[in-house]
MDTraj code that builds the backbone (N, CA, C; nanometers):
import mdtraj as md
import numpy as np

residues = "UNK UNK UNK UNK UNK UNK UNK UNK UNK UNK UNK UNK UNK UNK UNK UNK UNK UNK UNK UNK UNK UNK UNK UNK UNK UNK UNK UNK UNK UNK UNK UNK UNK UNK UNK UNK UNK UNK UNK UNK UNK UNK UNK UNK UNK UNK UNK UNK UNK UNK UNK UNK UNK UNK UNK UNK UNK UNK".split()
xyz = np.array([
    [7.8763, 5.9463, 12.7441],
    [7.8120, 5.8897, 12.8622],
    [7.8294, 5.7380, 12.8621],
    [7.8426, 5.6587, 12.9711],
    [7.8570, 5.5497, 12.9647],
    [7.7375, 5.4848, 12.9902],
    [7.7584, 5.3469, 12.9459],
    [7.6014, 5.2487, 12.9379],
    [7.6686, 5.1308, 13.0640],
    [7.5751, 5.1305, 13.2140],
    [7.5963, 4.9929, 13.2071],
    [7.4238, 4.8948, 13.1772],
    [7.5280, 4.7623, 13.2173],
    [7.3897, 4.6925, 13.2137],
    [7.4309, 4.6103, 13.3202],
    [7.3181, 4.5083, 13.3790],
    [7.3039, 4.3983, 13.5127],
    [7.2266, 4.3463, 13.5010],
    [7.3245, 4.1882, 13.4855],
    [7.2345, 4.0718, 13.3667],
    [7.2489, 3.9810, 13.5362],
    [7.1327, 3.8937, 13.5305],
    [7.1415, 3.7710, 13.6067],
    [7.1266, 3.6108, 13.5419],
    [7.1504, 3.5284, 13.6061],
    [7.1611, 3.3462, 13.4961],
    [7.2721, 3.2805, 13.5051],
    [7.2703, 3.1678, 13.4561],
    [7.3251, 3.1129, 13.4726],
    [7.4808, 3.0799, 13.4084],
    [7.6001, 3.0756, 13.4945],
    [7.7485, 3.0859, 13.4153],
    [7.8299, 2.9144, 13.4377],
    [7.8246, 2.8343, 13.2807],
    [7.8279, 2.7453, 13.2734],
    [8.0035, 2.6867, 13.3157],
    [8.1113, 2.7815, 13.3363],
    [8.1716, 2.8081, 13.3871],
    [8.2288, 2.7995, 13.5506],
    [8.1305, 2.8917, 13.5942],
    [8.1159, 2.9130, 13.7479],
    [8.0064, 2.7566, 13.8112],
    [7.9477, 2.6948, 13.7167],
    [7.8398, 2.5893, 13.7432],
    [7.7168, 2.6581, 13.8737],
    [7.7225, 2.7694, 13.7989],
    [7.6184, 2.8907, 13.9600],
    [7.5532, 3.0287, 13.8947],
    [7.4851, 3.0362, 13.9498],
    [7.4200, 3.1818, 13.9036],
    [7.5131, 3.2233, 13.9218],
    [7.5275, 3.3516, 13.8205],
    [7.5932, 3.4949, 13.8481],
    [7.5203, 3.6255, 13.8089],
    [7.6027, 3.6988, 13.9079],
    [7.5267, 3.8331, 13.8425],
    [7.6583, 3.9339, 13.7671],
    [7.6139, 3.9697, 13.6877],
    [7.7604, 3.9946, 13.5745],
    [7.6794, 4.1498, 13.5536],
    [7.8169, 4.2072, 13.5550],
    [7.7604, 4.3732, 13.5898],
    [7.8901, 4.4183, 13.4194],
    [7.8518, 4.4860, 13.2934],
    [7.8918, 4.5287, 13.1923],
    [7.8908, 4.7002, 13.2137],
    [8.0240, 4.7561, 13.1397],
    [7.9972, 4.8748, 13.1297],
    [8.0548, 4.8981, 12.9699],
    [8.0039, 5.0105, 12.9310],
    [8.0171, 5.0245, 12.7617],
    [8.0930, 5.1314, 12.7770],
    [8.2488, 5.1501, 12.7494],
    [8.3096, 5.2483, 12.7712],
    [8.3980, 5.2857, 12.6470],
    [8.4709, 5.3762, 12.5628],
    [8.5261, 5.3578, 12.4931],
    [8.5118, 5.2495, 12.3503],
    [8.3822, 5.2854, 12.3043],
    [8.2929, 5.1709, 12.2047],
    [8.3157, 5.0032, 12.2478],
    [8.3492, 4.9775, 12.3816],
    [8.3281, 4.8481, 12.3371],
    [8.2878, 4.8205, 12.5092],
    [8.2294, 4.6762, 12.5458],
    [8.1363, 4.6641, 12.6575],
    [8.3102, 4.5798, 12.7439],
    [8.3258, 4.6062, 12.8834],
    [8.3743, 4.5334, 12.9691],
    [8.3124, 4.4907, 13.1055],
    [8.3676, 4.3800, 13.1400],
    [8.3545, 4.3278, 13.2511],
    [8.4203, 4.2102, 13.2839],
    [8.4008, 4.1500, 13.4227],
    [8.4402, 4.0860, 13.4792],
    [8.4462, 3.9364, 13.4278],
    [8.3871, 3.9038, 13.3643],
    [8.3597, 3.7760, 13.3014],
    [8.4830, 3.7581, 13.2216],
    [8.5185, 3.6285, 13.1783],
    [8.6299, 3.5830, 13.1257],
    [8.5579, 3.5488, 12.9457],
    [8.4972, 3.6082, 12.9179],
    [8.4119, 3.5939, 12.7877],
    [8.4944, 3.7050, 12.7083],
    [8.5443, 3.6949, 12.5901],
    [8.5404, 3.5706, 12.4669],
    [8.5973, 3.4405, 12.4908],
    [8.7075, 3.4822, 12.5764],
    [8.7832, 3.3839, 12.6074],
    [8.7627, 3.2472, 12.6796],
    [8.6540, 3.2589, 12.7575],
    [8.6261, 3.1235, 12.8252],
    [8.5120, 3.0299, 12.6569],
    [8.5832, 2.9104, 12.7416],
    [8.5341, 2.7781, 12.6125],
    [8.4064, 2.7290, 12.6626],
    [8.3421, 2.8311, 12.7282],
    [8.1374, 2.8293, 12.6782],
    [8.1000, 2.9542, 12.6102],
    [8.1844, 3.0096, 12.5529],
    [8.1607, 3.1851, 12.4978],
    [8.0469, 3.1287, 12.3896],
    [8.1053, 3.0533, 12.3167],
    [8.0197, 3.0574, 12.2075],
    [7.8542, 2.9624, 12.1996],
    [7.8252, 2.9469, 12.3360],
    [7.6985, 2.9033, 12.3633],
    [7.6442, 2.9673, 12.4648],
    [7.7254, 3.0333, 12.5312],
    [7.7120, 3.1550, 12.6862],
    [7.5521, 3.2255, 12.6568],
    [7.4737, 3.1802, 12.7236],
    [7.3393, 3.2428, 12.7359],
    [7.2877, 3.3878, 12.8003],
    [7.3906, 3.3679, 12.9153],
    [7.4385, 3.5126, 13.0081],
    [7.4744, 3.6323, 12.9432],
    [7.5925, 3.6107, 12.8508],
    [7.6342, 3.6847, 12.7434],
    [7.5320, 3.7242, 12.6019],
    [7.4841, 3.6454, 12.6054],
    [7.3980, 3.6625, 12.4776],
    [7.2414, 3.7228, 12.6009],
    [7.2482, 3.7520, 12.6615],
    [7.1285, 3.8272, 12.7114],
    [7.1694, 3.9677, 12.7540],
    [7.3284, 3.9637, 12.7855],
    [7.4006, 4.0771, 12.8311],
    [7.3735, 4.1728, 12.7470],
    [7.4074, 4.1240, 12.6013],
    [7.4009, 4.2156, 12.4650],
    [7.2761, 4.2723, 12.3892],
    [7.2014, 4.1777, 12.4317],
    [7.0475, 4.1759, 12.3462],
    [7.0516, 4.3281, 12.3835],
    [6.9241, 4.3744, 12.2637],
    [6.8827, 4.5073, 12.3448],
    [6.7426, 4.4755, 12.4309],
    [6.7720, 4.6237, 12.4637],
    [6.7165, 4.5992, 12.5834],
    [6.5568, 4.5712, 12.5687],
    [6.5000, 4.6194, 12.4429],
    [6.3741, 4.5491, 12.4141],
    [6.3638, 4.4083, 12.3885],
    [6.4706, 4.3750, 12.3623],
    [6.4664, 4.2366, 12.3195],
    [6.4660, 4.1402, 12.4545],
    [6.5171, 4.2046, 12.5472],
    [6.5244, 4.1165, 12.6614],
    [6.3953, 4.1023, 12.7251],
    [6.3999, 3.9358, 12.7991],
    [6.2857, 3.8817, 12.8683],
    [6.3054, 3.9125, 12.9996],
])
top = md.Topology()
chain = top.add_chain()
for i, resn in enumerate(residues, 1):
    res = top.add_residue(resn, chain, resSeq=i)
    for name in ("N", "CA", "C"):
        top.add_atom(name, md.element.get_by_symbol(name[0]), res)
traj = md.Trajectory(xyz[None], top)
């Protein structure tokens, strides 16, 4: 079965909200976002809320 998720916040990137829609297919999560690869990955707040679980999220 597949997992998605639909994160909202801010993409330091886009300099704008986004709404970034993930699906977990084949053990690993895709989407539209240019993450690992974009050079805010490794401070990306969007991303790091994308992943949290879902208890963990605010």
């Amino acid at each position: 079965m597949n997992e998605e998720r639909i994160v909202t916040g801010y993409c330091r990137k886009l300099d704008g909200n986004r709404v970034l829609c993930l699906e977990y297919e084949d053990g690993e999560w895709s989407t539209d976002c240019l993450y690992p690869d974009c050079e805010f990955s490794g401070t990306c707040r969007l991303m790091e809320k994308a992943f949290a679980e879902p208890e963990d999220r605010e």
